[in-house]
C-alpha positions as CSV (number, residue, x, y, z in Angstrom):
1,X,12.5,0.9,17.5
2,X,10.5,-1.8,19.2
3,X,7.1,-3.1,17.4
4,X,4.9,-1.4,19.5
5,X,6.8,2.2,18.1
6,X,6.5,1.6,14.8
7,X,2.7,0.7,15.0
8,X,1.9,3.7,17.1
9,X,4.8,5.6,14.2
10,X,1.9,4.1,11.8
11,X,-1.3,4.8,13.0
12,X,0.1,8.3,13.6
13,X,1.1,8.4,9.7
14,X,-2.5,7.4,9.3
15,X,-4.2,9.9,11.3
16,X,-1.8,12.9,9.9
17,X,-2.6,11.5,6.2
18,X,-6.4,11.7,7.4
19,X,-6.1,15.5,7.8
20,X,-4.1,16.2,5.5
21,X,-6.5,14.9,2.5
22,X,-9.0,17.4,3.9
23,X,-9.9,20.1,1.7
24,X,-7.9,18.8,-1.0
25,X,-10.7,19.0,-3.6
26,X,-12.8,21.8,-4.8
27,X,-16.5,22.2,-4.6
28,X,-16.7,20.1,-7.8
29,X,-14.5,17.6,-6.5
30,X,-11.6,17.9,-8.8
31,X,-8.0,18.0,-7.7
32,X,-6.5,21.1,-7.1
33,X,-3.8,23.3,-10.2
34,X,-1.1,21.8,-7.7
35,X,-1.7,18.3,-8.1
36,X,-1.8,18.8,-11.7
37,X,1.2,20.8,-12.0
38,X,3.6,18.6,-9.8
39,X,2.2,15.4,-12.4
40,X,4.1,17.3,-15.1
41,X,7.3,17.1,-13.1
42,X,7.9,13.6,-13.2
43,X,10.3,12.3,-16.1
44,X,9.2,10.0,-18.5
45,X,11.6,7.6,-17.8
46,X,10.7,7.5,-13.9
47,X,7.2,7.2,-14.7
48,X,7.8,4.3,-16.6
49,X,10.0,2.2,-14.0
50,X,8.1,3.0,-11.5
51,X,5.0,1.7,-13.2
52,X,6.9,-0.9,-14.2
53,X,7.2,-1.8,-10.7
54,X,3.7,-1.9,-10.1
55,X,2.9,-3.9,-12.9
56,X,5.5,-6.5,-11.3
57,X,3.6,-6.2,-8.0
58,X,0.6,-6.3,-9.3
59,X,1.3,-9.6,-10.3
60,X,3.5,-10.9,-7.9
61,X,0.4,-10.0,-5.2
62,X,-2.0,-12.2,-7.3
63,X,0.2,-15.2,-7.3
64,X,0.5,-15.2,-4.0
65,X,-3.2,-15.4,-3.4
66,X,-3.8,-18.0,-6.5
67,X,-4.8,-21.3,-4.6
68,X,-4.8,-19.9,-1.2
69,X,-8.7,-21.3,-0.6
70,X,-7.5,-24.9,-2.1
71,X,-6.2,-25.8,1.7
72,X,-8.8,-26.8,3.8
73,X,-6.5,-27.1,6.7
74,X,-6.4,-23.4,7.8
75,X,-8.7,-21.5,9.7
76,X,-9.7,-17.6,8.5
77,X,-7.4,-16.0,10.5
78,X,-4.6,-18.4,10.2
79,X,-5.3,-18.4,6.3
80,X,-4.9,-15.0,5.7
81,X,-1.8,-14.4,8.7
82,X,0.3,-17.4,7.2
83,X,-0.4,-17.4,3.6
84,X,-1.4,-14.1,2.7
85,X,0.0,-11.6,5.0
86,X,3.4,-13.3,5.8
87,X,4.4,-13.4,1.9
88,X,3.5,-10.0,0.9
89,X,5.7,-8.6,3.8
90,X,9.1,-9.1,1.5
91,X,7.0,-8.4,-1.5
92,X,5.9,-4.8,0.0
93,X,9.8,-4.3,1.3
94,X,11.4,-5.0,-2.4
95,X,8.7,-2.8,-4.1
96,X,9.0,-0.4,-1.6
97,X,12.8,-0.3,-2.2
98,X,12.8,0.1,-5.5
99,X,10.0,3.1,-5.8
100,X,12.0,5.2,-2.9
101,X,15.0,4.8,-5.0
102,X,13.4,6.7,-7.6
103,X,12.0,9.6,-5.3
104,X,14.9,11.9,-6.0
105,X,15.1,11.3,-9.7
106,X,11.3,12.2,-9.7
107,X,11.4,15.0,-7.9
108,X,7.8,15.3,-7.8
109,X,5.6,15.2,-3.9
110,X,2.8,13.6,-5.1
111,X,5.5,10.3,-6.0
112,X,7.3,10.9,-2.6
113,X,4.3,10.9,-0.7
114,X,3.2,7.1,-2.5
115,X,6.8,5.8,-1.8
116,X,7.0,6.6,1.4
117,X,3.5,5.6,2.2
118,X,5.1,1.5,1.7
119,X,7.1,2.0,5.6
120,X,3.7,2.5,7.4
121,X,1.6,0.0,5.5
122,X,4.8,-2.6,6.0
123,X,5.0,-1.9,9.6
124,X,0.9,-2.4,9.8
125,X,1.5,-5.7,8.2
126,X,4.5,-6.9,9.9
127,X,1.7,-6.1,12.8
128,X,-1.0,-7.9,11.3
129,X,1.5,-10.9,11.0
130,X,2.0,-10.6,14.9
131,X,-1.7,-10.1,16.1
132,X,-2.8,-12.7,13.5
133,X,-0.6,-15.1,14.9
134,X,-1.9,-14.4,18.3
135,X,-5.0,-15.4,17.0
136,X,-6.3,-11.9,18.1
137,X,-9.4,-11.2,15.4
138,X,-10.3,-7.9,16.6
139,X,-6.8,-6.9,16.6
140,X,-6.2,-8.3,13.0
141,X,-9.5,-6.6,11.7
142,X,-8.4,-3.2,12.7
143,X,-5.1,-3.3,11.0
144,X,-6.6,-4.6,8.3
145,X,-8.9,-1.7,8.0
146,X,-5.6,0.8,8.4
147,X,-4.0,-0.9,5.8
148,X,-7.3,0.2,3.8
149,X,-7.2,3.5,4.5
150,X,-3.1,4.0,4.0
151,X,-3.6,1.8,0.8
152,X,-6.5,4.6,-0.4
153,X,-4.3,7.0,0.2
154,X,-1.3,5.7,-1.7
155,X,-3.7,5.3,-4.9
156,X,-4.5,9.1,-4.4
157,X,-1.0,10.0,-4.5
158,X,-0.3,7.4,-7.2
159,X,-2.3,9.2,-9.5
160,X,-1.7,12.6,-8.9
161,X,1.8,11.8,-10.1
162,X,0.6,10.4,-12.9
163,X,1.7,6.9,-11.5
164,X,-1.7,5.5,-13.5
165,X,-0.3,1.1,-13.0
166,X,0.4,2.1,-9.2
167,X,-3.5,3.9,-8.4
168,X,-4.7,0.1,-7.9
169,X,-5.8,-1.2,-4.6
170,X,-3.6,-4.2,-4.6
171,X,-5.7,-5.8,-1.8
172,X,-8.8,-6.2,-4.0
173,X,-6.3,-7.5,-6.3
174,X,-4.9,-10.1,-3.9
175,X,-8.7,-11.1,-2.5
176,X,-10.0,-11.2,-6.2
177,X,-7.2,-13.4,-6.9
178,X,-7.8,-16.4,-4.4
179,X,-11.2,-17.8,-6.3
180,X,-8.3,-17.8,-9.3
């Protein structure tokens, strides 16, 4: 599947995940008896690795943007391209490898829905690390803004299964981590 493919394969994700959340709430804005009855599902022991996992990440993502600023040398977009964006791609694939191996045991949609959500958001980033390398801002900006909305999503589904160290926006937690 060539690059172009797999973005179109994501922004399509990202559209269908944009319907999809309509309606999902009642008038008072709670979840729905579905949400909370698929959260049940998911064994104790899954939970735990898998939040395990995002504590690891978690931290992982905030070493890689300790001392980023320090460097004088790089531009904005080549900053965030080369230093930030380039090292979380193998970061996002291992974590993302290890949370769809426990889809089955969890057995729960909510936590299928937040594992698979990693292949889009890595494909928008291997993406990002193209454009930004192209030195094309625009380009950059929007794909950063997708990675936004996919990430937003992925916190949703995090916590309806229950997943309470994966409903963190790990880009807040990278950005807040470079004055670090």
């Amino acid at each position: 599947m060539t690059l172009a493919h797999r973005t179109a394969l994501a922004v399509l994700c990202l559209a269908v995940l944009s319907l999809s959340a309509c309606g999902e709430a009642d008038d008072a804005g709670s979840t729905t008896q579905v949400k909370s009855a698929t959260h049940s599902k998911v064994p104790a022991d899954v939970l735990a690795r898998a939040n395990s996992t995002c504590r690891e990440f978690r931290q992982e993502i905030a070493r890689i943007g300790n001392g980023v600023l320090a460097d004088p040398a790089f531009n904005t977009l080549e900053l965030t391209t080369e230093r930030l964006v380039k090292p979380s791609i193998p970061l996002l694939e291992q974590t993302a490898a290890r949370q769809q191996a426990l889809e089955p045991a969890a057995g729960n949609p909510q936590f299928k829905l937040y594992a698979d959500l990693f292949d889009p958001v890595i494909v928008l980033a291997q993406r990002r690390l193209s454009v930004g390398r192209a030195e094309d801002y625009v380009q950059s900006k929007q794909i950063e803004e997708m990675m936004t909305d996919l990430g937003l999503e992925q916190m949703k589904a995090a916590r309806g299964a229950g997943l309470d160290q994966c409903d963190v926006d790990f880009q807040h937690v990278l950005l807040s981590s470079l004055s670090g």
